[in-house]
N, C-alpha and C positions, 0 to 999 in steps of 0.2 A: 279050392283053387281060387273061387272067386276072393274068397278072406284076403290069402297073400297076394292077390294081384292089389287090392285094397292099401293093406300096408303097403306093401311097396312104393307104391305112389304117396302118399302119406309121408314115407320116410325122406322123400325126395325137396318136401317142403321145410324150407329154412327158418321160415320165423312166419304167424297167422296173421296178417294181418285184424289189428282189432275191429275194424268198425265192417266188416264183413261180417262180425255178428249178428248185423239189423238188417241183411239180407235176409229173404221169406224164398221157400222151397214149395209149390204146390205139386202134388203128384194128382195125377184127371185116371179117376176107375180104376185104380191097379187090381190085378187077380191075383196076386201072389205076395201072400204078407210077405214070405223071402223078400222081396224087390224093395218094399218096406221099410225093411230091417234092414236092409245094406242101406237104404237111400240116408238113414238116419244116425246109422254110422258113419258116415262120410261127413254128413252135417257135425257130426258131435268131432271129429278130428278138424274142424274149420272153424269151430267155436259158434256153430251156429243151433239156435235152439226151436225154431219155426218152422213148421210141417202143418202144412193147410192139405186134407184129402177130400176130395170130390169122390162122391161113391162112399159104399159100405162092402163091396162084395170080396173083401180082402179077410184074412185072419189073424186077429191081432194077437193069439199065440203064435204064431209062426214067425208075426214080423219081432215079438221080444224076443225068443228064439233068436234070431239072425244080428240080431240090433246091437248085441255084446254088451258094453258100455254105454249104448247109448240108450238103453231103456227107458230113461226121465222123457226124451224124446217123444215117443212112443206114448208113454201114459197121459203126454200133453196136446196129443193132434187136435186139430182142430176141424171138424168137419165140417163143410160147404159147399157152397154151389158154386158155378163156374164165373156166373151174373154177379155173386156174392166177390169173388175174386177179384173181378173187374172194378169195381168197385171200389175195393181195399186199395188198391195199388192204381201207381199214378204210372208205372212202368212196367211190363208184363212181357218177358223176353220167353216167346216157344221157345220147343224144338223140335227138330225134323231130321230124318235120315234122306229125305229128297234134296238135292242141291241144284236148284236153278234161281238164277239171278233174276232171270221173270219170265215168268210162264204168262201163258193168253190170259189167266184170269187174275192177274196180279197177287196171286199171293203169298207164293213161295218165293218172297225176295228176301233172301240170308245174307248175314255178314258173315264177318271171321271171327274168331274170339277175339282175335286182336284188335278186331274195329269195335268188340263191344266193351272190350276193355280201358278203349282210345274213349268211350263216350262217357267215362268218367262217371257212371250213376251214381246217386243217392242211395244207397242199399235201404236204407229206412223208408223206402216209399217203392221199392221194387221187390220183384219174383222173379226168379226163374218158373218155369212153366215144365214139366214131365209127362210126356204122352202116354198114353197105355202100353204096358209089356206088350200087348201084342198087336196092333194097331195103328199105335201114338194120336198124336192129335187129329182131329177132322180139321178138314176146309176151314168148316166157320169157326173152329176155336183159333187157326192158325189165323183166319182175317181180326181176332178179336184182341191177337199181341200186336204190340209195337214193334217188337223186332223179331227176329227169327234167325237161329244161332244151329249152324250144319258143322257137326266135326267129320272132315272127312279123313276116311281109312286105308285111301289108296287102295283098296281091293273091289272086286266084283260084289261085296257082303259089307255094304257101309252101316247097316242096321248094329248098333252099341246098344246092349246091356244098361236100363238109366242109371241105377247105381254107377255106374263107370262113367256114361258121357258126362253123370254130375260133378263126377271125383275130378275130369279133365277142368271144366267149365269153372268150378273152383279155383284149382290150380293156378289158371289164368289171372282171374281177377282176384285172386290173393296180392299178384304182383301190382294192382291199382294202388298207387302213390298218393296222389295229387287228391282236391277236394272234389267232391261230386258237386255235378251241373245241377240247379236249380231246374226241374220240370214243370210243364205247364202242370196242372193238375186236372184229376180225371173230370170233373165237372164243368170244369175251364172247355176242354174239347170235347166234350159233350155238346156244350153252348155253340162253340164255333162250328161242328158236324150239324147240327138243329139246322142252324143259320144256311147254309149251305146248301142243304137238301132241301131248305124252301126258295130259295133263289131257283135254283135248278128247276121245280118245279112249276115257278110263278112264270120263268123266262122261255118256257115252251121246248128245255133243251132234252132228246130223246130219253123214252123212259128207258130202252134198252141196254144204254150206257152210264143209267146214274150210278149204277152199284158198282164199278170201276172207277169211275169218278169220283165218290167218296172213300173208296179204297184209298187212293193215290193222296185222297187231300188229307186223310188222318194220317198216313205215315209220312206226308210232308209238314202238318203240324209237329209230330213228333221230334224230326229230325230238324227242323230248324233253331230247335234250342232258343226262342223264343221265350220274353218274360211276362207275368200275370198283366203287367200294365201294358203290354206292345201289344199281347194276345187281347185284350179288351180295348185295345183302342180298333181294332181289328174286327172286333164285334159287334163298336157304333156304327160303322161305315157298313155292314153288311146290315147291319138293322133300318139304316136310312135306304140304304137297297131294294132290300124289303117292301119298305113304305110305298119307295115310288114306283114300285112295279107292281104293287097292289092297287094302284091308284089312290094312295094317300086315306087307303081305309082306313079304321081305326082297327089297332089287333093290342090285345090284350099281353105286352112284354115289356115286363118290371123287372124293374133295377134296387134287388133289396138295399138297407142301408151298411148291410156288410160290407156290400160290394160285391158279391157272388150274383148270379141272374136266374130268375126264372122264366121259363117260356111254359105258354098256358095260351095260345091260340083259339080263338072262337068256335065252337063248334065244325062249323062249314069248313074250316081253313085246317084241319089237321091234316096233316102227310099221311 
């Protein structure tokens, strides 16, 4: 059943868009090479051929098995860590069967597919994200995407099958047109999160609310669509910040001649 519900949907797509090929699929611990196997055939009907799996505890007979046609898929995964993911990718979109616009601890704040569609991504520097069959993602992996993407099912049982929510999510952003928005890059906001969380803490502001407050400021760097030269002119001003609120100590933060930054604080001064 699940096969045909697969086709079906499938056959409903007109033409693949090409450059949704350089879109990346992670799946986080699956238990069930089945889920596997479908995730990779859905990918192989969109023309995509990147599957990054976190975990081992899955069977990769069971997911060839399932995978039909998409077997090349499968014999090409790529296994890694979640830290490793974050890393690869400059764009990291969850998902969630919880739908709230914002909970007390900011984190469940979801779009629509249409607003993730509207954001024009780079596929070549994004993931979609796939939480566990049974579970899905935790808290901190959901704090560790930039967006977070709820299909809802109008019914009491909004929990989807990933294989399916993927087949939908695709669907969507097959219809993406236009050229994708240049993103800060992961190191970029890395730099400007450093910066932030020592202002915060130089300026005496409570410790109980920094970790909402950095919540709020990376998914407002995200969504400001923001360029590498605005986001670093952005980064002197918080760096002379810094300074003066140190009292003009001296801290050890180098500006290689690439252009990229490293932050390397003195001993006493690490967060």
């Amino acid at each position: 059943m699940d096969g045909l519900w697969l086709n079906l949907c499938i056959k409903a797509v007109p033409h693949v868009n090409p450059k949704l090929a350089a879109l990346s699929v992670v799946m986080v611990e699956p238990r069930h090479g089945l889920n596997v196997g479908y995730v990779a055939r859905v990918m192989k009907n969109f023309g995509m051929t990147k599957l990054y799996v976190v975990g081992e505890g899955w069977s990769r007979a069971n997911a060839l098995r399932f995978a039909s046609h998409a077997s090349d898929i499968i014999n090409n995964i790529q296994l890694t860590s979640f830290e490793d993911v974050r890393q690869r990718f400059d764009l990291m979109v969850g998902t969630t069967a919880i739908a709230r616009e914002w909970s007390r601890n900011g984190l469940r704040r979801v779009i629509t597919l249409n607003g993730l569609r509207e954001l024009r991504p780079d596929f070549s520097r994004s993931a979609i994200v796939l939480g566990r069959d049974t579970t899905g993602l935790t808290n901190s992996e959901l704090a560790l995407c930039d967006y977070i993407v709820h299909i809802p099912t109008g019914t009491a049982y909004p929990t989807m099958n990933v294989s399916h929510a993927l087949a939908i999510m695709l669907y969507v952003l097959n219809q993406t047109k236009s050229k994708g928005i240049k993103r800060l890059k992961r190191r970029t906001i890395d730099l400007l999160v450093t910066y932030f969380l020592r202002m915060m803490a130089l300026s005496g502001y409570p410790e109980h609310k920094q970790e909402r407050a950095t919540r709020t400021f990376k998914k407002m760097l995200v969504q400001a669509q923001l360029s590498e030269n605005e986001a670093l002119a952005c980064a002197g001003v918080y760096r002379k910040t810094i300074l003066a609120l140190n009292g003009w100590q001296r801290t050890n933060i180098l500006l290689k001649p690439s252009g990229t930054y490293r932050v390397d604080y003195l001993e006493r001064e690490k967060l």
